[in-house]
C-alpha positions in Angstrom: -4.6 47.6 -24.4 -7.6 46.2 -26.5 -10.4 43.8 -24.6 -9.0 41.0 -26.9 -5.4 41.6 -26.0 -6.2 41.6 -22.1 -7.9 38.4 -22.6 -5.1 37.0 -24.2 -3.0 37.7 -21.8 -5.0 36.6 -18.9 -5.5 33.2 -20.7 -1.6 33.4 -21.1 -1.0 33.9 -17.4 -4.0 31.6 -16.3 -2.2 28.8 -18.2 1.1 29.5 -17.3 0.4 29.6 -13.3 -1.6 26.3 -13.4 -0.4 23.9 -11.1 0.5 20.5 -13.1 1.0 18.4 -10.0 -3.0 18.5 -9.6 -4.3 18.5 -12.9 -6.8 15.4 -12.9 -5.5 12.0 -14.5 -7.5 11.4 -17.4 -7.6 15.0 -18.4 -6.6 13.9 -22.1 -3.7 15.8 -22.6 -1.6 14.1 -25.0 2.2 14.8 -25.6 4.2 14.4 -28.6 8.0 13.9 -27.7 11.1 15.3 -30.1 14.5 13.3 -29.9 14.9 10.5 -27.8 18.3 11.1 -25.9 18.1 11.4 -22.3 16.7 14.2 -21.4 13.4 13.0 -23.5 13.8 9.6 -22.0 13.5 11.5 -18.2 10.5 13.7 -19.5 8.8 11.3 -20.9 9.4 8.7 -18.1 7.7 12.0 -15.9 5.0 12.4 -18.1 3.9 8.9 -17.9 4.1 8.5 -14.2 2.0 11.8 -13.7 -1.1 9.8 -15.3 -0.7 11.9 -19.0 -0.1 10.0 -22.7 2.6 10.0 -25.2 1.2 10.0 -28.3 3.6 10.7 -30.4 7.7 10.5 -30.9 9.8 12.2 -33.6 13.7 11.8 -34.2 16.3 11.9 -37.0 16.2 8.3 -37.7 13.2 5.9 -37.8 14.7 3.4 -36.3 15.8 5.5 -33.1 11.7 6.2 -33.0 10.4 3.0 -33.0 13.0 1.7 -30.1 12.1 5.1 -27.9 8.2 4.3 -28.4 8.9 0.7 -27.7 10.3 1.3 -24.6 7.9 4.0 -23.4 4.7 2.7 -24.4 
């Protein structure tokens, strides 16, 4: 394995075993959330209370969109 591929995969398994639960609020990480059904309404409900941002929302219709970003902030 090349120097570049080992430090791509230690950046890979760096940022895969970081713990979320204690990442600092205010970090800036900023989600962007697709559909608005249920499962995106829990998630995003989570990713609010955890002290992160939803930034952006994306689903088939507009209108569906606007109500989702409504509610959530």
């Amino acid at each position: 394995m090349t120097d570049a591929n080992t430090a791509a995969n230690t950046a890979a398994n760096t940022d895969a075993n970081t713990d979320l639960t204690t990442t600092p609020v205010g970090t800036g990480l900023r989600w962007g959330i697709l559909g608005t059904g249920g499962i995106s309404t829990t998630f995003t409900t989570d990713i609010l209370g955890g002290g992160f941002s939803v930034v952006a929302v994306g689903s088939r219709s507009i209108e569906s969109a606007e109500r989702f970003a409504s509610e959530h902030g």
